[in-house]
Backbone as a printed PyTorch tensor [residue, N CA C, xyz], in Angstrom:
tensor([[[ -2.3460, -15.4780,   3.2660],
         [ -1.4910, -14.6410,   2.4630],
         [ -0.0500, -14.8870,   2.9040]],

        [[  0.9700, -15.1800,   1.6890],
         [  2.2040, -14.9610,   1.9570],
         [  2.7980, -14.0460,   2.3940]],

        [[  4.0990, -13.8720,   3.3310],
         [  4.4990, -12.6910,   3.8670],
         [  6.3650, -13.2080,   3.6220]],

        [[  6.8910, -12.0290,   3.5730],
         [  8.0320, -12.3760,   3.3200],
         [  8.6870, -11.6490,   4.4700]],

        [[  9.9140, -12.2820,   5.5370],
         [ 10.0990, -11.8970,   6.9430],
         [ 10.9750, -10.6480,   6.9190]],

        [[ 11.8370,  -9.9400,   5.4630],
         [ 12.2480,  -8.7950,   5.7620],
         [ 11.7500,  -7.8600,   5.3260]],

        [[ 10.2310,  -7.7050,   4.9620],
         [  9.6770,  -6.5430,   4.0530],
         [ 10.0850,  -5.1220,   5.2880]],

        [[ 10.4290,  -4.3950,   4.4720],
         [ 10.4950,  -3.1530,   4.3350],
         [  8.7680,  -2.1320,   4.7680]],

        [[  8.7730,  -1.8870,   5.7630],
         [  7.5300,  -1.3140,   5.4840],
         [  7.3250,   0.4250,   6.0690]],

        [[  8.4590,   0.9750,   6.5460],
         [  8.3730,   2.4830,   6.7970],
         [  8.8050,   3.1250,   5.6110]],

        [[  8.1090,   4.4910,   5.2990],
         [  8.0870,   5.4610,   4.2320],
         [  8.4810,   6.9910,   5.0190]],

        [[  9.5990,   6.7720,   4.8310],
         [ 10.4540,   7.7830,   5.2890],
         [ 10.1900,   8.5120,   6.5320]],

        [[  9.5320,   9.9530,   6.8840],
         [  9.0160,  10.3040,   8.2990],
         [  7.6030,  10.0560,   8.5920]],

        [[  6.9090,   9.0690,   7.4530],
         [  5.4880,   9.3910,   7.6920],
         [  5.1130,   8.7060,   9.1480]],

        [[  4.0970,   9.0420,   9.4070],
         [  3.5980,   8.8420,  10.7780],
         [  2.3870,   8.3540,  10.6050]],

        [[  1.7260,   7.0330,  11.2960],
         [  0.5050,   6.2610,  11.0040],
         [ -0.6220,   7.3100,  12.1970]],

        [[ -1.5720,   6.1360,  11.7500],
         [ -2.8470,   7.6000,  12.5410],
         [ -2.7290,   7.5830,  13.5260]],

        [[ -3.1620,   8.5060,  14.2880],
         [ -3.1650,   8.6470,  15.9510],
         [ -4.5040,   7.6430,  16.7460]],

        [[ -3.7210,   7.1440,  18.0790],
         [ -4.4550,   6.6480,  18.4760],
         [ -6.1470,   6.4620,  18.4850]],

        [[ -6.7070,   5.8690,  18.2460],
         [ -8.2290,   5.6280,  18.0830],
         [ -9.2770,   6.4980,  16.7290]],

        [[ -8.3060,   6.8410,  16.0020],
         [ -8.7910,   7.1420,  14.8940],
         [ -8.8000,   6.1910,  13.5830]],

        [[ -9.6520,   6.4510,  12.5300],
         [ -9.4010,   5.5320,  11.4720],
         [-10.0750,   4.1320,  11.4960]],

        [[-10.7420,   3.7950,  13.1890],
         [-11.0300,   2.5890,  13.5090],
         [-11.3850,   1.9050,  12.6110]],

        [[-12.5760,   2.4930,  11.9240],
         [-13.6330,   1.2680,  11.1110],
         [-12.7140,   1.0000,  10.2520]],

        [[-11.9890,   1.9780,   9.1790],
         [-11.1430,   1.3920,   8.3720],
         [-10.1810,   0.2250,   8.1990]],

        [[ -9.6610,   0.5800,   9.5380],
         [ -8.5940,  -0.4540,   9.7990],
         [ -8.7100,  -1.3160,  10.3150]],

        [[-10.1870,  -1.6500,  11.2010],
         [-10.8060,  -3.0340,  10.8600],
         [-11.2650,  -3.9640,   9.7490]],

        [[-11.7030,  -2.9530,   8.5860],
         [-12.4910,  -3.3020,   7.7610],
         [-10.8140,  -4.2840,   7.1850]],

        [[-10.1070,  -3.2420,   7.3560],
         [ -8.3160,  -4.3050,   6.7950],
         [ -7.7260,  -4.9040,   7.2550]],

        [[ -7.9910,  -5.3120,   8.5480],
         [ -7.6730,  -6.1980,   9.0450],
         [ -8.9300,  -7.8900,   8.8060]],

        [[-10.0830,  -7.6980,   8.2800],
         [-10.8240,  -7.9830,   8.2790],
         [-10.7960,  -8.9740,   7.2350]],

        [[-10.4110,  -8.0240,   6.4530],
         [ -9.8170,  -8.2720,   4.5240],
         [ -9.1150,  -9.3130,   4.5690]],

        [[ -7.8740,  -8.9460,   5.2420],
         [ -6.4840,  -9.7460,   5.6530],
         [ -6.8570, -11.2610,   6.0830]],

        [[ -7.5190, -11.1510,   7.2900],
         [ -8.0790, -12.3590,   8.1930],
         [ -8.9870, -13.6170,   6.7180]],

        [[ -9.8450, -12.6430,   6.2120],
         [-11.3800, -13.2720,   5.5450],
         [-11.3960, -12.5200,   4.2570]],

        [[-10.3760, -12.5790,   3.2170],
         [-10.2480, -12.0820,   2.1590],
         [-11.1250, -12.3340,   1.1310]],

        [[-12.0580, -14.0110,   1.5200],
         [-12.7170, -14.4360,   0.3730],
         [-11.8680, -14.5250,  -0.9710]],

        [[-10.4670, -14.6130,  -1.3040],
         [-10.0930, -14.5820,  -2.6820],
         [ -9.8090, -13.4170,  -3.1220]],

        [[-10.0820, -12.6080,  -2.2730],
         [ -9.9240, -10.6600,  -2.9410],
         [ -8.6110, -10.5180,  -2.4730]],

        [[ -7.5240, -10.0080,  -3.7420],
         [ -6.4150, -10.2020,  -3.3780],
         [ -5.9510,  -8.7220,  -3.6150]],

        [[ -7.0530,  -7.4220,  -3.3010],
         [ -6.8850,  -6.4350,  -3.5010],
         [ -8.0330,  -5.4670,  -2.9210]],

        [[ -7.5410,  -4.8470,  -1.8510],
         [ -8.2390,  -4.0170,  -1.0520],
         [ -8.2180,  -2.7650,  -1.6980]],

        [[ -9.1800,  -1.8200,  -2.2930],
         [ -9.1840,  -0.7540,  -2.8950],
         [ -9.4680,   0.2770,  -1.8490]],

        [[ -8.2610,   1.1210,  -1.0860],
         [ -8.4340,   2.3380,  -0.6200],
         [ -8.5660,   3.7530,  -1.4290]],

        [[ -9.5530,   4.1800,  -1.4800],
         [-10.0840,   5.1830,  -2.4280],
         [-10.7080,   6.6320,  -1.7420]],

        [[-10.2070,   7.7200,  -2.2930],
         [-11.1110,   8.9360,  -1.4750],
         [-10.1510,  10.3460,  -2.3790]],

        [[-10.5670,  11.2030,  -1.6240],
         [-10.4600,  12.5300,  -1.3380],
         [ -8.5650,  12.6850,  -1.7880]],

        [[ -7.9660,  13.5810,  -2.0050],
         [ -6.2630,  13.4310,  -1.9290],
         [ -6.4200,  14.0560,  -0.4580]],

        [[ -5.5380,  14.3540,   0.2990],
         [ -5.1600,  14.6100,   1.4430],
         [ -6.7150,  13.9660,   2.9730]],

        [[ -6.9550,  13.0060,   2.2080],
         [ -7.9110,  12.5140,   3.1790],
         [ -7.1930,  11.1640,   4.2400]],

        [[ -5.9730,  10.8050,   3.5000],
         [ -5.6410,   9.7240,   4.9570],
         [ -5.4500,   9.1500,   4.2620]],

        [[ -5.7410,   8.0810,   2.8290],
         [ -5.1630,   7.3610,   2.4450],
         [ -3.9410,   6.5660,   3.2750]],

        [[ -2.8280,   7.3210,   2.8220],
         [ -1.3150,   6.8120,   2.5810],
         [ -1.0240,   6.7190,   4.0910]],

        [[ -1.3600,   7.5250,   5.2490],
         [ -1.5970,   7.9140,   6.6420],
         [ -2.2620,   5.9730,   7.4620]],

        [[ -3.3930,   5.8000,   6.3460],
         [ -3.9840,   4.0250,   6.7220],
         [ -3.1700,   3.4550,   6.4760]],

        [[ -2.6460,   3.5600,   5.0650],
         [ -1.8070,   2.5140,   4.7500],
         [ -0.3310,   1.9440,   5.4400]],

        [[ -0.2920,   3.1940,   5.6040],
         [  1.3130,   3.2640,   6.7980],
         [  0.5250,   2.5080,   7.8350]],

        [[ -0.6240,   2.6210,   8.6120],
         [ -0.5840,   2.5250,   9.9620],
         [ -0.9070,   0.8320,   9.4520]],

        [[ -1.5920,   0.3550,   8.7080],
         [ -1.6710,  -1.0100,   8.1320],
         [ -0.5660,  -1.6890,   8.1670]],

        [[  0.4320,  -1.1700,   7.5330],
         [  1.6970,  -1.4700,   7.4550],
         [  2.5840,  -1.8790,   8.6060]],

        [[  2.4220,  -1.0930,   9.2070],
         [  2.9900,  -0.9380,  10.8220],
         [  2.6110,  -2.6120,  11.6420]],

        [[  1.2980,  -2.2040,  11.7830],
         [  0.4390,  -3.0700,  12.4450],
         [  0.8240,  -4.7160,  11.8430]],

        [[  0.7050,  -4.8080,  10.2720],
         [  1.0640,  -6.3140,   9.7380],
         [  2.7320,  -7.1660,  10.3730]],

        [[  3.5630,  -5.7650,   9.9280],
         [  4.3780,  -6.4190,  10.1700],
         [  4.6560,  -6.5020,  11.9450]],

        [[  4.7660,  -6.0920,  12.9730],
         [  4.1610,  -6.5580,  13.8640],
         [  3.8660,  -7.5870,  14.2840]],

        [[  2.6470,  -8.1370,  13.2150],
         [  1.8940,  -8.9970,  13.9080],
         [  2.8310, -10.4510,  12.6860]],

        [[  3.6160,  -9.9160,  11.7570],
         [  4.4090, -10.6540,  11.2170],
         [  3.8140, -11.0380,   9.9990]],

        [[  2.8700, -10.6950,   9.3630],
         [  2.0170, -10.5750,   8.4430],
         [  1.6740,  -9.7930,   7.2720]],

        [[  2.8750,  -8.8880,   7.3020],
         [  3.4330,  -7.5140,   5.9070],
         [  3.7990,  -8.5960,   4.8380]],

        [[  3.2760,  -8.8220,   4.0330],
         [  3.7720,  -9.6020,   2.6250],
         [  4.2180,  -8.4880,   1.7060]],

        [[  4.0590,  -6.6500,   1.5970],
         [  4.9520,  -6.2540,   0.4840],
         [  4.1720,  -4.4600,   1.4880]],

        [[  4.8690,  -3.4270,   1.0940],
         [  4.0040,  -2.3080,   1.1620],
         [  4.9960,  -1.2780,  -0.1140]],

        [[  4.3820,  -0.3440,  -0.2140],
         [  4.5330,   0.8170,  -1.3020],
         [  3.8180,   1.8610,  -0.8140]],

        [[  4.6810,   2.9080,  -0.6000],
         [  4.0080,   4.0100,  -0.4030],
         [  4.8210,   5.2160,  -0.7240]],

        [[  4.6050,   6.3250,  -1.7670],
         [  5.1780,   7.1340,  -2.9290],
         [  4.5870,   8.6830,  -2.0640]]])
């Protein structure tokens, strides 16, 4: 996956998950990332106030980091 080196990836005060929570998830996306098979779209889906946007931040965090954020959005 392409990444572009100044993406933007914090959403104002949000705060990614706390240590050792969320694990499986955020393997399963890092997982995605690594071994996408062609899936150029990870569907995070659930509950409203279940964590969503909370993964996605901490996803976010973590890519660019590792230098690997190609775009984020979070509303």
């Amino acid at each position: 996956m392409h990444h572009t080196i100044d993406t933007e990836h914090r959403s104002g005060n949000r705060q990614g998950c706390l240590g050792g929570t969320r694990v499986h998830v955020l393997q399963q996306l890092e997982d995605w990332l690594e071994e996408g098979q062609g899936q150029h779209v990870f569907w995070l889906n659930g509950l409203a106030g279940t964590g969503k946007s909370t993964i996605a931040q901490t996803f976010a965090e973590v890519t660019f980091a590792e230098g690997k954020l190609g775009a984020s959005f979070c509303s």
